[in-house]
MARZATI-261672 format. One record per residue (C-alpha): x, y, z; residue in one letter. Coordinates in Angstrom, 1 decimal, decimal comma. Example, Ala and Ser with C-alpha at 12.3 -4.5 7.8 and 13.67 -1.06 7.14 Angstrom:
BEGIN
{east: 12,3	north: -4,5	up: 7,8	code: A}
{east: 13,7	north: -1,1	up: 7,1	code: S}
END
This chain:
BEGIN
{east: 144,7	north: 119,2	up: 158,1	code: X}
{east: 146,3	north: 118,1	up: 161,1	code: X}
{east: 144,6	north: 118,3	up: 165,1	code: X}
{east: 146,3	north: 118,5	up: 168,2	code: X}
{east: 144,5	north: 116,3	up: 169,8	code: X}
{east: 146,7	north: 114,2	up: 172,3	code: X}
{east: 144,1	north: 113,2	up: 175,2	code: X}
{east: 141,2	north: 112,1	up: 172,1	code: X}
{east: 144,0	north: 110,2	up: 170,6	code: X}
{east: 144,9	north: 108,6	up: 173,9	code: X}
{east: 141,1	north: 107,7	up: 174,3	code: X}
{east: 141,5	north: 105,8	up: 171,2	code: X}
{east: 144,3	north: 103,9	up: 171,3	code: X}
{east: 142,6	north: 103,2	up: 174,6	code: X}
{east: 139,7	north: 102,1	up: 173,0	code: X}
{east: 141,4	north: 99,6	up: 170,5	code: X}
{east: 143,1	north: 98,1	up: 173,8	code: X}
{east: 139,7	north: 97,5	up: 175,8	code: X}
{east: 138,5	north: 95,8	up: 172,5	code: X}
{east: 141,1	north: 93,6	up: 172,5	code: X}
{east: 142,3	north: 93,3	up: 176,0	code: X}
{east: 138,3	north: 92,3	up: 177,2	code: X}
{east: 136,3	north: 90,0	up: 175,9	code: X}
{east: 132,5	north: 90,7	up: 175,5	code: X}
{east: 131,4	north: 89,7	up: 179,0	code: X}
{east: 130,2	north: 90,4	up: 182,5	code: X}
{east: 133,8	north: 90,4	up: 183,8	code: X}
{east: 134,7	north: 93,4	up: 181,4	code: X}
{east: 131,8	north: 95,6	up: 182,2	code: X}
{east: 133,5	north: 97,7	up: 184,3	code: X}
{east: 136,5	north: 98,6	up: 182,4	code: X}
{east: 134,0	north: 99,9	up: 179,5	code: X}
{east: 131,7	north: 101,8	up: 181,7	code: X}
{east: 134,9	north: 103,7	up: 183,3	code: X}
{east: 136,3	north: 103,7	up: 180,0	code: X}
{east: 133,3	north: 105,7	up: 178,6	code: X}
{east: 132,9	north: 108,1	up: 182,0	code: X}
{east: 136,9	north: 108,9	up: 181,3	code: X}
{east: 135,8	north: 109,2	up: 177,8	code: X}
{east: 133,1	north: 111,9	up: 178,0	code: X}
{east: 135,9	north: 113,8	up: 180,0	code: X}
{east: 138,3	north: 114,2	up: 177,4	code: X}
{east: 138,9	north: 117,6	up: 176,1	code: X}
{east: 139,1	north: 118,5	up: 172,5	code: X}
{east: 139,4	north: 122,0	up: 170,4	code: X}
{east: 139,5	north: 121,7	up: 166,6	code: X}
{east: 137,0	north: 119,0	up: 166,3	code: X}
{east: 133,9	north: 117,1	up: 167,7	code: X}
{east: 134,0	north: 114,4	up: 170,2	code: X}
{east: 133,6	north: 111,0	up: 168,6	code: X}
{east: 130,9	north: 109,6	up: 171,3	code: X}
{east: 128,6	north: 108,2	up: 168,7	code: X}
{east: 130,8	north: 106,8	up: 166,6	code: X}
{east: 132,4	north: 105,0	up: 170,0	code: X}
{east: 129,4	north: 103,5	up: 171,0	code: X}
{east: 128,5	north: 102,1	up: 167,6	code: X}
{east: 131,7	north: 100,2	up: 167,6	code: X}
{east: 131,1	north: 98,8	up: 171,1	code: X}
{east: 127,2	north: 98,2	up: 170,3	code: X}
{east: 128,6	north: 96,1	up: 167,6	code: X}
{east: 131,4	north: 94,2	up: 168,7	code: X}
{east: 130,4	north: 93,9	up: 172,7	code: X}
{east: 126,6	north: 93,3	up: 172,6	code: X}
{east: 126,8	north: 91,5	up: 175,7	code: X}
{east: 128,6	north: 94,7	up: 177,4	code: X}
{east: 126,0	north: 97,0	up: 175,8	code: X}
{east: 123,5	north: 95,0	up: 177,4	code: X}
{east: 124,6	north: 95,7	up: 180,7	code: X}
{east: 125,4	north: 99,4	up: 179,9	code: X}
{east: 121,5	north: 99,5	up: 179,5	code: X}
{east: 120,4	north: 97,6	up: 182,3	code: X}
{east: 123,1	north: 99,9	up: 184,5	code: X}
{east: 121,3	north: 102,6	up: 183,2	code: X}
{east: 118,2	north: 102,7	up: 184,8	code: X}
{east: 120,3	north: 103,8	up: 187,5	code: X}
{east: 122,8	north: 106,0	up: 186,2	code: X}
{east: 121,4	north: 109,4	up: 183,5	code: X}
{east: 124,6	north: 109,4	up: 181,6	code: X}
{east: 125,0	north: 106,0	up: 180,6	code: X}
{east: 121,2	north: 105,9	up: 179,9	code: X}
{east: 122,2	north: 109,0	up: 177,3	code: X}
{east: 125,2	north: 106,7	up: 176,1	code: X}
{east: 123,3	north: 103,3	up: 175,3	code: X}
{east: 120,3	north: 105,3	up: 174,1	code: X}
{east: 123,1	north: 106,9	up: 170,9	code: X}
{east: 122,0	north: 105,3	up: 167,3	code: X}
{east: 124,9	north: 105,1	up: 164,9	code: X}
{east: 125,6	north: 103,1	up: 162,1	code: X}
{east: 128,6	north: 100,6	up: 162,6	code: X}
{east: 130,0	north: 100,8	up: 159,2	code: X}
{east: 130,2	north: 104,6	up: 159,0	code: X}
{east: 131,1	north: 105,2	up: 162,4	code: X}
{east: 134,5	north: 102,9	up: 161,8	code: X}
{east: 135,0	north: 105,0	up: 158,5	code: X}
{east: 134,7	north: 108,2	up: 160,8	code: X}
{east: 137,0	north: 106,9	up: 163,3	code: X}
{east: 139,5	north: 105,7	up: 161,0	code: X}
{east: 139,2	north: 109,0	up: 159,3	code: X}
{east: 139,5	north: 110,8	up: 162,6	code: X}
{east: 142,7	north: 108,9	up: 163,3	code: X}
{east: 144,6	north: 110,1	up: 160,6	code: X}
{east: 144,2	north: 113,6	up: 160,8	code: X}
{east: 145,1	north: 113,3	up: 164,8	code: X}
{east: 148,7	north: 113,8	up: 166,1	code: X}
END
């Protein structure tokens, strides 16, 4: 079954061009951190926000931008809840990929 679901599409097409636009360092940390603000924003009906399945994937592939997530924060409640998400890497790409097809 099909979702309309253009803004959580949007979000991850925008995702895939952060990961390869920006490299894993201390220049790109604030194009992730206003990526995953704009992120929690999106608006979605049929199915669940993807959040931990988003952070897995940048866990894994930017460790050095996850690391600064977490240092940031101490400061800052939501990105605290954001770098404190446990996902498996391997089943959250299977999920997204999944996800991906069934959106329009």
């Amino acid at each position: 079954m099909k979702h309309q679901e253009p803004e959580l599409k949007a979000a991850l097409n925008k995702l895939d061009k952060l990961l390869h636009d920006y490299p894993d360092s201390s220049k790109a940390f604030i194009p992730y951190k206003n990526y995953l603000k704009n992120f929690l924003r999106v608006k979605v009906k049929s199915i669940n926000l993807p959040t931990s399945e988003v952070m897995a994937v940048i866990k894994h592939e930017r460790p050095n931008i996850t690391y600064l997530l977490k240092k940031q924060s101490k400061h800052d409640p939501t990105l605290y809840f954001l770098t404190n998400i446990e996902m498996d890497y391997e089943k959250a790409n299977k999920k997204l990929s999944e996800m991906r097809k069934l959106l329009q």
